[in-house]
MARNU-678926 format. One line per field, with one value per residue (C-alpha): residue number from 1; residue in one letter; z, y, x. Coordinates in nm, 4 decimals, always signed. Example, Ala and Ser with C-alpha at 12.3 -4.5 7.8 and 13.67 -1.06 7.14 Angstrom:
BEGIN
nr	(1:2)
rest	(a:s)
z	(+0.7800:+0.7140)
y	(-0.4500:-0.1060)
x	(+1.2300:+1.3670)
***
This chain:
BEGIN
nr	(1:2:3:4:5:6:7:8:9:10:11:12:13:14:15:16:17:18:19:20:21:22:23:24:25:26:27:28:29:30:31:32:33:34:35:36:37:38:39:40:41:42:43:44:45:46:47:48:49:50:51:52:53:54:55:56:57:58:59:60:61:62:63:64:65:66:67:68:69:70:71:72:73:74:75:76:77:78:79:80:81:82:83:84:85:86:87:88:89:90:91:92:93:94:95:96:97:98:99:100:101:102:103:104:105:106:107:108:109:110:111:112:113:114:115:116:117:118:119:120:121:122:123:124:125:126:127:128:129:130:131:132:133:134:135:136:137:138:139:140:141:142:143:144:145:146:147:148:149:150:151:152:153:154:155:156:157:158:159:160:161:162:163:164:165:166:167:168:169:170:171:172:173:174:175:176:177:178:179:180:181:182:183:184:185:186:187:188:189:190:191:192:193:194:195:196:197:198:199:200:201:202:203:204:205:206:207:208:209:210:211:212:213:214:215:216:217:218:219:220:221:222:223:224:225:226:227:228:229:230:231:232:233:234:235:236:237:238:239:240:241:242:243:244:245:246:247:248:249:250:251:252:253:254:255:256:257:258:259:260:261:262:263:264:265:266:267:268:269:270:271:272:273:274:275:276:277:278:279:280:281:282:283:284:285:286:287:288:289:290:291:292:293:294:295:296:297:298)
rest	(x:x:x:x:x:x:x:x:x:x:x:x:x:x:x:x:x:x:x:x:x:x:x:x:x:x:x:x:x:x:x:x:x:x:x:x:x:x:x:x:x:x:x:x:x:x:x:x:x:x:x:x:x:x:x:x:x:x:x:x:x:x:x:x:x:x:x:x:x:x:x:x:x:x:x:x:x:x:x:x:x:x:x:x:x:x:x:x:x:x:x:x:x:x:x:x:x:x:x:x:x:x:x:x:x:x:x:x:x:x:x:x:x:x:x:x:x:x:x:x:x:x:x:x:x:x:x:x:x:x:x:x:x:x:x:x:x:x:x:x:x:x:x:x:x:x:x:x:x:x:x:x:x:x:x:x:x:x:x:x:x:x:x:x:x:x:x:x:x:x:x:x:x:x:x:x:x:x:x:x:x:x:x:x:x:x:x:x:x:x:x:x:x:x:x:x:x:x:x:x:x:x:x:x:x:x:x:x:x:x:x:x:x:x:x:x:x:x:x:x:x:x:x:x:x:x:x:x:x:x:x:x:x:x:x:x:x:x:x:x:x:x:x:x:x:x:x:x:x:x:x:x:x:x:x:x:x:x:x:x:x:x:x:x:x:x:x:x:x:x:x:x:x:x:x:x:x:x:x:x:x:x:x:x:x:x:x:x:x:x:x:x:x:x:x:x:x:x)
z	(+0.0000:-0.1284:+0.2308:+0.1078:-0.1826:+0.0498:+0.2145:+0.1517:+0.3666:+0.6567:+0.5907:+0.5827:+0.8808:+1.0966:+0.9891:+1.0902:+1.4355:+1.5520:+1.3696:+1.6020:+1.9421:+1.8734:+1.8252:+2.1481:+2.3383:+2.2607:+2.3439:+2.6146:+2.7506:+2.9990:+3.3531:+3.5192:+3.9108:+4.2334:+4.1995:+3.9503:+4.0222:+4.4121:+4.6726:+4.9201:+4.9208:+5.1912:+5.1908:+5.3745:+5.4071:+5.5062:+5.7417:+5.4966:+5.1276:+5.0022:+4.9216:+4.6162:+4.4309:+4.3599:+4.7670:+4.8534:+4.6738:+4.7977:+5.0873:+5.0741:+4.8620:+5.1399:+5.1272:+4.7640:+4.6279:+4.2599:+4.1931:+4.3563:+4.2870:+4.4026:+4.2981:+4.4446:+4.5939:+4.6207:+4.7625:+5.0314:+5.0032:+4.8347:+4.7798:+4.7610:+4.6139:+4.6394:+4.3433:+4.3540:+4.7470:+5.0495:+5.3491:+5.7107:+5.9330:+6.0991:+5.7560:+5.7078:+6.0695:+5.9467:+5.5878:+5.7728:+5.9734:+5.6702:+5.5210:+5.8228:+5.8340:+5.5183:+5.6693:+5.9502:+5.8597:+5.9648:+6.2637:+6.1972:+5.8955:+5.9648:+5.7170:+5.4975:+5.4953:+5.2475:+5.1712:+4.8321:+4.8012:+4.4516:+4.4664:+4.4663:+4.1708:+3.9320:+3.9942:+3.9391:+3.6045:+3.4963:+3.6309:+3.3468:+3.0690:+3.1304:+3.1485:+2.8153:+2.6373:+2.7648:+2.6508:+2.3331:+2.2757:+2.3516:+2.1530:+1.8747:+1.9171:+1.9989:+1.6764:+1.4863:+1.5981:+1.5741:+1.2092:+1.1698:+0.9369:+0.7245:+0.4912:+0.1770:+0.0645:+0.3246:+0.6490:+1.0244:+1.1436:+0.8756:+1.1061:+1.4351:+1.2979:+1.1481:+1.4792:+1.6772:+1.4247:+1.5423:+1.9243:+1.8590:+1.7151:+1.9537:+2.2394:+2.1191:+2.0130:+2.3789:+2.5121:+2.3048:+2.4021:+2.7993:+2.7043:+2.6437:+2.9182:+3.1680:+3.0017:+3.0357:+3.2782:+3.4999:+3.4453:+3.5319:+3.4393:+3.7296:+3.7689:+3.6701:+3.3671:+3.2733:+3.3772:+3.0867:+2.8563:+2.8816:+2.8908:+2.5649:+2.4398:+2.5231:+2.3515:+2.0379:+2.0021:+2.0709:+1.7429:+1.5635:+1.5890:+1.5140:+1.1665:+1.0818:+1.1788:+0.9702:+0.6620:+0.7582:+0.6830:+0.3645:+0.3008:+0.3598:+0.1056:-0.1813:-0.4117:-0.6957:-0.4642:-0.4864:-0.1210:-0.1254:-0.1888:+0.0529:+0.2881:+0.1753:+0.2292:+0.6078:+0.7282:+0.5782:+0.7667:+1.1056:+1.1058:+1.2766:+1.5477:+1.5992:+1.6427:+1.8433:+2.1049:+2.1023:+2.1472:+2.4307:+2.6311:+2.4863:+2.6986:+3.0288:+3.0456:+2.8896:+3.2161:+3.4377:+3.3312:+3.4026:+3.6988:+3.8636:+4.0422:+4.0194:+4.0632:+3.7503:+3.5730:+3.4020:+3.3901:+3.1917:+2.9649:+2.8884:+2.7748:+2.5774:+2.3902:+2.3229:+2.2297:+1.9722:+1.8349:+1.8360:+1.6875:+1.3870:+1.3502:+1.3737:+1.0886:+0.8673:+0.9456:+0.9827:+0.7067:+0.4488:+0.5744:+0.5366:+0.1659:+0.0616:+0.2222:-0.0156:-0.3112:-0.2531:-0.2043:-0.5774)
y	(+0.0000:+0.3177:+0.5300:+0.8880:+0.9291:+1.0320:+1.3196:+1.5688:+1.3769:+1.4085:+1.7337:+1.8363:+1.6550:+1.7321:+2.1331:+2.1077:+1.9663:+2.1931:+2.5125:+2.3969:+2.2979:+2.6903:+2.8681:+2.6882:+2.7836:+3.1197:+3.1682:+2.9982:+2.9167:+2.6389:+2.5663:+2.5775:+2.3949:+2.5780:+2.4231:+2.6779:+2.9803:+2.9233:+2.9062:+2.6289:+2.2529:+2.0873:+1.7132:+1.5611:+1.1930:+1.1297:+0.8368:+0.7178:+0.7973:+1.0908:+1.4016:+1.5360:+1.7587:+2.0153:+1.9470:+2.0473:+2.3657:+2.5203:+2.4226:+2.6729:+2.9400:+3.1780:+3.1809:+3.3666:+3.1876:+3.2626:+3.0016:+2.7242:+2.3174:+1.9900:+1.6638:+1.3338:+1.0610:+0.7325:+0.5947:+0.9313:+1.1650:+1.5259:+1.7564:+2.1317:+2.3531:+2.7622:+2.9127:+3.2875:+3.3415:+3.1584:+3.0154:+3.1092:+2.8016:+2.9446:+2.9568:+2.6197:+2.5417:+2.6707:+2.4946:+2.1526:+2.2526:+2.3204:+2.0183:+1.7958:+1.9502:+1.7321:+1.3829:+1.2829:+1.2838:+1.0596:+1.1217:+0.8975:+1.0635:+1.3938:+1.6497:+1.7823:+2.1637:+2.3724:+2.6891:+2.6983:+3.0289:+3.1928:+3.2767:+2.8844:+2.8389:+3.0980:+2.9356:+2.6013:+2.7502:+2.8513:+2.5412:+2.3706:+2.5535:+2.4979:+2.1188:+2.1192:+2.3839:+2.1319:+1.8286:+1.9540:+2.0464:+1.7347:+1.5368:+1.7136:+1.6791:+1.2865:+1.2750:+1.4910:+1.2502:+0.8838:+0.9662:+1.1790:+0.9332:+0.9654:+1.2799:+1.1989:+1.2952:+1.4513:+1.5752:+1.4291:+1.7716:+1.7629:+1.4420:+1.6206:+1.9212:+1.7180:+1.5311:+1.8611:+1.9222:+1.5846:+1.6627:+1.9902:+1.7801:+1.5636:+1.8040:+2.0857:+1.8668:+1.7385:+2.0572:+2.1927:+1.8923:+2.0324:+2.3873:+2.3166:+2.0616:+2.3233:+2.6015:+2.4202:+2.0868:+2.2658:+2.0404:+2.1896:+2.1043:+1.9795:+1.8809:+1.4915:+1.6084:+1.7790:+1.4979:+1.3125:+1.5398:+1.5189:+1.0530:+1.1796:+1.3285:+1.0482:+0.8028:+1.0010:+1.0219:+0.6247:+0.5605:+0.8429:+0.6562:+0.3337:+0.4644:+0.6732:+0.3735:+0.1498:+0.4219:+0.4695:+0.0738:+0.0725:+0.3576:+0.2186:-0.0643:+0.1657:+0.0309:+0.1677:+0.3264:+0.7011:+0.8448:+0.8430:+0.4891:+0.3723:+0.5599:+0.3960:+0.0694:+0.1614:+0.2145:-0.0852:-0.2632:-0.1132:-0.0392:-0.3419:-0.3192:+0.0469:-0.0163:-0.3121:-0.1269:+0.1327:-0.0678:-0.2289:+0.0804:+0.2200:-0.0971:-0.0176:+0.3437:+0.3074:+0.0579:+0.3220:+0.6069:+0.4135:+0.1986:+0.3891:+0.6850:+1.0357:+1.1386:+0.9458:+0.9371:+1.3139:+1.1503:+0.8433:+1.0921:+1.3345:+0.9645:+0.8215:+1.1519:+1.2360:+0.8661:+0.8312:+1.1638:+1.0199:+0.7290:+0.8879:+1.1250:+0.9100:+0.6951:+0.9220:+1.2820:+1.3029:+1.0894:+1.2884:+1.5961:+1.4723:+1.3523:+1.6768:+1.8686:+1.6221:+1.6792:+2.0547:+2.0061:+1.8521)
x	(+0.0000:+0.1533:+0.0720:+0.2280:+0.0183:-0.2575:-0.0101:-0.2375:-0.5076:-0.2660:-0.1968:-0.5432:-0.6614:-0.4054:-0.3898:-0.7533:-0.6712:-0.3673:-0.5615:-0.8990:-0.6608:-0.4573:-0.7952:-0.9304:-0.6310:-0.6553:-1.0028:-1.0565:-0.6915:-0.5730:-0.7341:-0.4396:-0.4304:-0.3515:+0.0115:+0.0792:-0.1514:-0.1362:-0.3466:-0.5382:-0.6284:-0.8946:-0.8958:-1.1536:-1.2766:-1.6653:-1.6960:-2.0118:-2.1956:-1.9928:-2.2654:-2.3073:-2.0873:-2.3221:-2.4761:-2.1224:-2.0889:-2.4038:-2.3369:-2.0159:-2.2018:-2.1696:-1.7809:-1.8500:-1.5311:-1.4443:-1.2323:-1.3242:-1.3122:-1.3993:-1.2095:-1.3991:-1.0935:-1.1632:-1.4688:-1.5734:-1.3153:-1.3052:-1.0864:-1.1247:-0.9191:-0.9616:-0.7235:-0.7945:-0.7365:-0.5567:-0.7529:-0.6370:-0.7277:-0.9861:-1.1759:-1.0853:-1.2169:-1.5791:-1.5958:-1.5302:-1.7897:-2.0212:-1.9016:-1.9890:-2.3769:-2.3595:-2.2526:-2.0296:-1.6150:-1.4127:-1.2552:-0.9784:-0.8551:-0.8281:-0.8812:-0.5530:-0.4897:-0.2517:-0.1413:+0.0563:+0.1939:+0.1824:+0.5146:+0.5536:+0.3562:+0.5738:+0.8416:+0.6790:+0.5764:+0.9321:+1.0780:+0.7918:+0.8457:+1.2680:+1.2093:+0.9946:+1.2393:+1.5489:+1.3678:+1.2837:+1.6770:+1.7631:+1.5302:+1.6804:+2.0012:+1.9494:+1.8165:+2.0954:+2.3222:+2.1700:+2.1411:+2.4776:+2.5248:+2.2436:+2.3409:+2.1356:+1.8895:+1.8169:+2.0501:+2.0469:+1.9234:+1.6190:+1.5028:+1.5608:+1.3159:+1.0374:+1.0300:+0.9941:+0.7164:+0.5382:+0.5797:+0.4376:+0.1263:+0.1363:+0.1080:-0.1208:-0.4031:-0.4009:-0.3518:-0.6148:-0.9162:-0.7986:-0.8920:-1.2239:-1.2512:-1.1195:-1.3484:-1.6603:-1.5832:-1.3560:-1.0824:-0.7437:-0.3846:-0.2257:+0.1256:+0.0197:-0.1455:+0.1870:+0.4052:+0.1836:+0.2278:+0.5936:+0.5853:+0.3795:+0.7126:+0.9276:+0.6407:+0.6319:+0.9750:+1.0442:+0.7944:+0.9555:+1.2992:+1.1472:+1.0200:+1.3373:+1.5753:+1.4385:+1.4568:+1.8262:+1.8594:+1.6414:+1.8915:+2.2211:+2.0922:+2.1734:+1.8807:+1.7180:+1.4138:+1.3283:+1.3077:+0.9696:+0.9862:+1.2056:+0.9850:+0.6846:+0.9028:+1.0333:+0.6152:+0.4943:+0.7995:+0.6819:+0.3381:+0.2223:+0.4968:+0.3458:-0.0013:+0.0297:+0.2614:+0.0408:-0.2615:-0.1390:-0.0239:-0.3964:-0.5697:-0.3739:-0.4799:-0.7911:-0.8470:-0.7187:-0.9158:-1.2051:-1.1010:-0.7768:-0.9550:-0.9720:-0.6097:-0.5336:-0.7882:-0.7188:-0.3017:-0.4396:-0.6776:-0.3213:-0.1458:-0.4783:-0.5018:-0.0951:-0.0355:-0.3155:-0.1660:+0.1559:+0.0879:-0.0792:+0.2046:+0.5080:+0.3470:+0.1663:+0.2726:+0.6004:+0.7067:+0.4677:+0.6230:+1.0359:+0.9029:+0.7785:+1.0455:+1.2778:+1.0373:+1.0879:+1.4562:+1.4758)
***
């Protein structure tokens, strides 16, 4: 099956996606947690049936907080989290009291106060965007060099930029689904949704180099092929192996989403999301784009 002769497809499709995830971003922006904008978590544990959500913020109405929300833990446990202000412990004193009009806590585990400064959470936010901006150089430079060898038709470094334009795919479209989950779910990025995004970098890359090696071989064979024909060659060669060790990863968090809770289950949706994009890129996208940057070259 010739796969590049439907380039334009890709091209399309995935335009469509990063234009959509940009415009979404833009409009509505990113829902970020207290652990970067600061402020106060309450964890409490009820000793039976958890109250509803919606029971539970009525029931602090009169504390007028603007940025305010609830995260359900395990079986009957929430936690609250106020973004916009900090909460002295004697406010926290009188929302545990609200909160136990509702049910009786559990006196064994006693509820979890704190204050995250928003001091804290700038620096949290530089100290993310130098990790991404030193993972990204490296990915590129790993790249440059495991195919230093390769220098037609087309340059190590060539590889090493294409596969910064998959992990930009990779990441936005993710990035753009939490947008509108935090604009109209109140979903927030949280410092395990991030830590996703980044596994999502190391994932994409891994099927990136799986593709490319195998077009370094088909290379190194010297046959009559065009480029675009050894290319075509080196994704027929590992498609399988790609979609099965995607799959497979798919199953486990696709399990977890459903089954592991809600501190992972926004983790597992960051990995289901990036890894699907990934997937499609490393195969399709990437490969389209290094054969008509070639085309061009010629």
């Amino acid at each position: 099956m010739d796969f590049l002769k439907y380039r334009k497809i890709y091209f399309f499709f995935s335009g469509t996606l990063v234009l959509t995830s940009l415009i979404c971003l833009s409009v509505f922006g990113l829902n970020f947690g207290i652990e970067f904008k600061g402020g106060s978590v309450l964890e409490i544990e009820y000793q039976d049936a958890r109250p509803n959500t919606n029971l539970i913020k009525e029931k602090l109405s009169d504390f007028d907080f603007k940025d305010l929300s609830l995260r359900q833990v395990g079986e009957s446990g929430v936690i609250l989290s106020v973004g916009e202000k900090n909460i002295n412990q004697q406010v926290c004193d009188e929302i545990i009291q609200k909160l136990a009009e509702l049910g009786e806590i559990d006196q064994e585990t006693k509820p979890a106060f704190e204050a995250i400064s928003s001091v804290i959470g700038r620096e949290l936010t530089q100290k993310t965007g130098m990790i991404i901006a030193f993972s990204l150089l490296a990915i590129i430079l790993y790249i440059s060099f495991a195919f230093r060898k390769v220098s037609r038709p087309m340059a190590s470094w060539q590889y090493g930029v294409v596969t910064l334009v998959a992990l930009f795919h990779d990441v936005l479209i993710p990035l753009g689904i939490f947008s509108i989950l935090g604009k109209f779910y109140g979903i927030q990025i949280t410092i395990p949704v991030i830590t996703a995004l980044l596994t999502v970098f190391g994932y994409s890359v891994n099927n990136t180099v799986v593709v490319f090696d195998r077009i370094r071989e088909n290379l190194f064979k010297k046959t009559n092929f065009t480029f675009e024909e050894t290319v075509n060659v080196a994704l027929r060669q590992t498609l399988t192996r790609s979609i099965n060790t995607s799959l497979t990863t798919l199953f486990v968090l696709i399990a977890i989403f459903f089954f592991g809770g809600e501190t992972l289950k926004y983790f597992s949706l960051a990995l289901i999301m990036g890894i699907i994009a990934g997937t499609y890129s490393s195969m399709f996208l990437i490969n389209s784009v290094l054969v008509s940057w070639e085309k061009r070259k010629a």
